[in-house]
N, C-alpha and C positions, 0 to 999 in steps of 0.2 A: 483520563481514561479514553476518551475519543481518539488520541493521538494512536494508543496501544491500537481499538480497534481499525482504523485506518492502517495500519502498519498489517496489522495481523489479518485484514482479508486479502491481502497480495502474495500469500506465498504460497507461487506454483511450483515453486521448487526444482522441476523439470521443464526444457524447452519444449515448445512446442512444432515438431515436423510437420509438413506436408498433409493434411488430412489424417493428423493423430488427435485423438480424444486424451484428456488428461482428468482424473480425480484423483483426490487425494484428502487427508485428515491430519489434521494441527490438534495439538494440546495446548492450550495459553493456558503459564503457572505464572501467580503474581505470588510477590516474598512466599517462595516456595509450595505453596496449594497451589493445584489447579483450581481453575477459577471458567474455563470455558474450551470449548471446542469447535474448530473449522472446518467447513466443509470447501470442497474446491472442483469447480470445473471448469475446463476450456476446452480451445478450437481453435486452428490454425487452418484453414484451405483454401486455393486460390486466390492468392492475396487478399484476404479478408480473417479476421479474426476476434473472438469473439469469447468474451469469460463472465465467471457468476461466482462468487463465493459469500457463504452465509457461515457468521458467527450467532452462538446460545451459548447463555452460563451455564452451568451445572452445578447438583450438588448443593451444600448451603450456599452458596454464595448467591443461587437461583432463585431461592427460597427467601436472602434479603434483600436483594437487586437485582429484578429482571432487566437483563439487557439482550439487546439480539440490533443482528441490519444482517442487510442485502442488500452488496454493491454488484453491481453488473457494467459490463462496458463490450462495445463492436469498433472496429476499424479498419481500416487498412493499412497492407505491409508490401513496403518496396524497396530492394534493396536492404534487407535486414535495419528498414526504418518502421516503427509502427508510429502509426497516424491514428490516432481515437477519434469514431464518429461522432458517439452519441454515448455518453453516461449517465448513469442512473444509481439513486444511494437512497437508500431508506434506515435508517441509523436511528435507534435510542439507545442513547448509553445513560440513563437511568439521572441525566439531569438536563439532557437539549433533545431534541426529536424531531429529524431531518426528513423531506421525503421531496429530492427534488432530479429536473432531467435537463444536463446539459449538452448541447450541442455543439462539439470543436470542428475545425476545416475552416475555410473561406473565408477568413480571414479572424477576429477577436472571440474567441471562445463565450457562449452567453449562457445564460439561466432560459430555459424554454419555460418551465414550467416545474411547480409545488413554493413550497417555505422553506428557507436555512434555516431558521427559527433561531435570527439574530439580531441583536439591536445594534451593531456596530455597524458603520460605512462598509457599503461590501470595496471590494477590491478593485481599482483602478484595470479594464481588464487589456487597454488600447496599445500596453506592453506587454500583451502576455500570448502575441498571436502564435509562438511555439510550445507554448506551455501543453504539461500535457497531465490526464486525469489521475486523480491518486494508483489508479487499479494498476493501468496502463507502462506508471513510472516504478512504481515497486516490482512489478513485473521483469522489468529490463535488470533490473540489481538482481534480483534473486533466480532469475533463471538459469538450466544448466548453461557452462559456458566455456569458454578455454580459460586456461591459466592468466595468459595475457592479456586477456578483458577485462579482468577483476578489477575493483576499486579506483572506475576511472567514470564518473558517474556525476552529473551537475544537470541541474531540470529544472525550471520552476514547475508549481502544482497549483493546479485552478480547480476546484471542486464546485463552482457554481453561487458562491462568494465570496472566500475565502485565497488571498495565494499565499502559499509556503515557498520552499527551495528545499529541494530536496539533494545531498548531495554525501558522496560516498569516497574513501579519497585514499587515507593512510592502510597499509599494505603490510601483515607482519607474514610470513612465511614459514610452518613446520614441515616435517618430512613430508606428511601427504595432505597438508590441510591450509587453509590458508585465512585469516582472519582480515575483515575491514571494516574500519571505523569511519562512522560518518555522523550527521546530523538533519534535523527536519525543522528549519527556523520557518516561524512564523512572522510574513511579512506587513500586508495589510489586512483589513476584513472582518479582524479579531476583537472579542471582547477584554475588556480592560484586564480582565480576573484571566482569559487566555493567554494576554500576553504577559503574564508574570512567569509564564513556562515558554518562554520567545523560544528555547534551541533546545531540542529533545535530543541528547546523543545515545547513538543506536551502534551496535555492532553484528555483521552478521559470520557467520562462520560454512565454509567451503569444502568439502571434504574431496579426491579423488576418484571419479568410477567411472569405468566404462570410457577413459580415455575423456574425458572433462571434467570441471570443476561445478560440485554438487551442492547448493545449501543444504546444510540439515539444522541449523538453528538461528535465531537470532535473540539477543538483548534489548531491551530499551529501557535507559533510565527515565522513570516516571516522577511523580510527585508522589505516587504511593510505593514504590520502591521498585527492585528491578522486574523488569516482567522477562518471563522467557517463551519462547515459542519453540516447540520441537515437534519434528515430524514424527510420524509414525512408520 
């Protein structure tokens, strides 16, 4: 379920210009209920940029298992490269509960400050000096984009103990739409019981407008079955 939420507070769906503001709203449906809803904001200006998105369940599902977070992230952009300063994740997804503030740049990305609330070795981070924040990396995949940018996508992912790989790759093509399949492996950092789910494969889907290429949904195969996310 974590994986789902990690996935599902990155989608901005639309780039972000020059001093343009971006919200927006998500439905998350697990085996066909919806199950919760996203809220989403950003910021691009000045070469600095800067987003916040908050998921709540709904509904029954609210009523057997509250869950909610609030990831937020700042950095800088050069050269159409984002650089994440400083991230921030408060996360309960109703069996771990996260509250902590990493700080990327200058060289090994570290834990400033709070709990992972994990009993496993965190993650080796003296290889992960490019690595960059869940918010930040999900970002670059799901944003509008050109045709030719799609599904060309390889990161590692440091959350402040945990690294994954995040990476996006195979490429199917319809009239106006475009699908890519990718994966979220879990590398070091993880609990025993986490790594029995080592490689989440996810799908997201692209549609046409406006002269680029638009997410409007994505897949993830979970342990509880397919989750989907669709914009509104």
């Amino acid at each position: 379920m974590r994986m789902l939420l990690c996935l599902a507070f990155v989608l901005f769906g639309t780039a972000l210009a020059a001093q343009e503001k971006t919200r927006m709203l998500f439905d998350v449906h697990l085996i066909g209920a919806k199950i919760g809803e996203i809220s989403i904001a950003g910021r691009q200006v000045n070469g600095q940029y800067a987003a916040r998105s908050q998921f709540k369940t709904t509904g029954v599902v609210s009523a057997l298992k509250r869950m909610h977070g609030d990831v937020s992230v700042n950095g800088r952009v050069s050269a159409n490269q984002h650089t994440p300063g400083q991230y921030s994740e408060a996360i309960n997804d109703g069996r771990r509960s996260t509250n902590v503030k990493v700080r990327f740049g200058g060289g090994e990305p570290r834990l400033i400050s709070g709990d992972p609330d994990s009993s496993a070795a965190p993650a080796d981070t003296r290889k992960l000096r490019d690595a960059l924040d869940p918010l930040t990396a999900l970002f670059l995949i799901l944003k509008d984009q050109p045709s030719d940018d799609l599904c060309r996508f390889r990161s590692d992912v440091y959350d402040g103990h945990r690294h994954a790989r995040l990476s996006l790759g195979h490429r199917k093509a319809g009239q106006k739409t475009i699908a890519c399949s990718g994966e979220y492996r879990r590398i070091s950092g993880y609990s025993a019981s986490d790594k029995k789910e080592g490689r989440v494969p996810f799908q997201v889907f692209y549609k046409a407008s406006a002269g680029s290429m638009h997410a409007t949904r994505v897949y993830i195969q979970t342990k509880y079955g397919k989750a989907v996310l669709l914009r509104r």
